[in-house]
N, C-alpha and C positions, 0 to 999 in steps of 0.2 A: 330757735326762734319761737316766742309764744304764738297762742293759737289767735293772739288778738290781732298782733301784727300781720299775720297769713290773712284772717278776716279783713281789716282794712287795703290790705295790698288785693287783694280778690274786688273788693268793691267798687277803689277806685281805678281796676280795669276795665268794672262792666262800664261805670260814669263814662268812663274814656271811651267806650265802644257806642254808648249811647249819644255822648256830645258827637262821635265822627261821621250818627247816618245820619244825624238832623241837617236839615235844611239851613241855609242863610239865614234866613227870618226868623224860624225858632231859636237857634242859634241865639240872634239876637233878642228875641224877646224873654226868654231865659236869662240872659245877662240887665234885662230890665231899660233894654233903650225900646223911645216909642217908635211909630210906625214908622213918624216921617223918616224917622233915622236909616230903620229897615228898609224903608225904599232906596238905596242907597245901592244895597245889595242884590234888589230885587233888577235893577238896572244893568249890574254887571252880570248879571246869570242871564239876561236876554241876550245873544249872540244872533247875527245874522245868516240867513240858511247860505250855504254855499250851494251852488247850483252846478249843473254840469257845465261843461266847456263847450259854445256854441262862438265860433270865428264870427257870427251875425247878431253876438247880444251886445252891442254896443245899446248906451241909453236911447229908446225908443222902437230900437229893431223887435219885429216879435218873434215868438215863440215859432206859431205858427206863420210858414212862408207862404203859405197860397191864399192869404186876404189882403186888404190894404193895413196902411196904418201910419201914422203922422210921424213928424218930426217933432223939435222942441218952434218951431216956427207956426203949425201948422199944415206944414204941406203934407196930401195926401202922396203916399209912398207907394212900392211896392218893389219884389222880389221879381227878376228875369234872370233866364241863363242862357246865356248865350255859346254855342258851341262851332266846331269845324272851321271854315277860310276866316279868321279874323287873328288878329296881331295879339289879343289878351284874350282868350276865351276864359269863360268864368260866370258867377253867379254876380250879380249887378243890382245894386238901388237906383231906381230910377221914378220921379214922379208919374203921376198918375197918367197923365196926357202923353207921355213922351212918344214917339213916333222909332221908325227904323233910322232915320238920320242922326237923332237924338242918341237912339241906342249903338250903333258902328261909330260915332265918335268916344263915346267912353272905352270903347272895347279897343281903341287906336286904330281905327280903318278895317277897312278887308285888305285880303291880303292878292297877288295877282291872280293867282288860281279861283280866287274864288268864282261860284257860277251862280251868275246874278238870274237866273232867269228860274231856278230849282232849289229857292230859299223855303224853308220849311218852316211852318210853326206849329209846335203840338203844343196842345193845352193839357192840365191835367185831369181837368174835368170837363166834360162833352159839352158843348151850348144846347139852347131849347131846341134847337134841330136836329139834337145827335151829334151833331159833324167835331172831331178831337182835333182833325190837322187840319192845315190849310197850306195850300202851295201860293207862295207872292214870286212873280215875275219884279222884280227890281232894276232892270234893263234900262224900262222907261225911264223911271230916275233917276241914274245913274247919265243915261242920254240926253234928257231933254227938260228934267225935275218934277216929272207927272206923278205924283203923290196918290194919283188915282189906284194905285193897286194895295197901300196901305191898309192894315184893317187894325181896330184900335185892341190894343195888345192887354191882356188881363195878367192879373199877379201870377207869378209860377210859369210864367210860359216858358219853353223853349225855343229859341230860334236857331236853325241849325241851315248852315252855310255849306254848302256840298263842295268839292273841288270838281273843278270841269272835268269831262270825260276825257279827253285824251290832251295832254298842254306838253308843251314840252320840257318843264320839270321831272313829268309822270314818265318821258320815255328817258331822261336821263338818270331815272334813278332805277326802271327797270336794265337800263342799260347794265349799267353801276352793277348790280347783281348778280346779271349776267355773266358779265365779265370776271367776278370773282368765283363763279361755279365754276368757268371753264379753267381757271386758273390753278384752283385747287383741285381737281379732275385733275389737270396735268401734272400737277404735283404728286397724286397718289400713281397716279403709270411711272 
């Protein structure tokens, strides 16, 4: 092989190494199309960022849970979690104003253990008083529909549903336990 064709095959490796870091656009303007063309490409090299996996980034949901934030309507929104005696515990959208009636019918009821009188709600950040929990007796309402113990609930709250102190559920499952201690006990004698 002459030393002319080594020199041409050398060269058009470097061209080739040089046309593969250029950009789309040089690329193109190199080959002598104009801009408008090159926008072309400049379109398909924008890709959208992919974000993490949040179960709450549907369109409008925010990042952050503990502020408000709209829907595509307008309604002011927010984040509650609701936990303990309720039929769906979980985290919950619910508009700004909603109350506890509002919020134990999304969550499908409380459940019979629940202890309406030792309902909790912790905040995640303190009020101008300091004060993080608050204890709502629920009783009233539940009896008579006195909303008077209601207090207006902020983004992020917890509301947490205790199970009564002693039901009889509680003694049927310590039963239940029981009964399987002494069982297996007899089984190891």
């Amino acid at each position: 092989m002459s030393a002319f064709k080594i020199l041409a095959a050398v060269m058009i490796s470097f061209q080739c190494m040089a046309l593969s870091c250029m950009s789309a656009e040089a690329l193109a303007e190199s080959f002598g199309y104009t801009s408008s063309s090159s926008s072309v490409f400049a379109e398909r090299e924008q890709r959208p960022v992919i974000q993490e996996y949040n179960p709450l980034s549907a369109p409008g949901y925010p990042s952050l849970q503990n502020s408000y934030f709209t829907d595509d309507y307008g309604n002011i929104l927010m984040i509650v979690n609701v936990l303990g005696e309720v039929n769906r515990p979980g985290q919950i959208v619910v508009r700004e104003s909603a109350d506890f009636a509002t919020i134990f019918a999304l969550v499908g009821g409380l459940r019979p253990d629940a202890n309406l009188t030792k309902v909790l709600v912790a905040r995640q950040e303190p009020d101008k008083d300091g004060q993080q929990a608050y204890r709502i007796d629920l009783k009233k309402y539940y009896k008579h529909g006195d909303r008077g113990a209601f207090i207006a609930l902020k983004p992020n709250d917890t509301i947490i549903i205790p199970e009564k102190g002693l039901s009889l559920n509680k003694i049927a499952r310590i039963m239940g336990i029981a009964v399987s201690g002494f069982s297996i006990y007899n089984l190891v004698d």
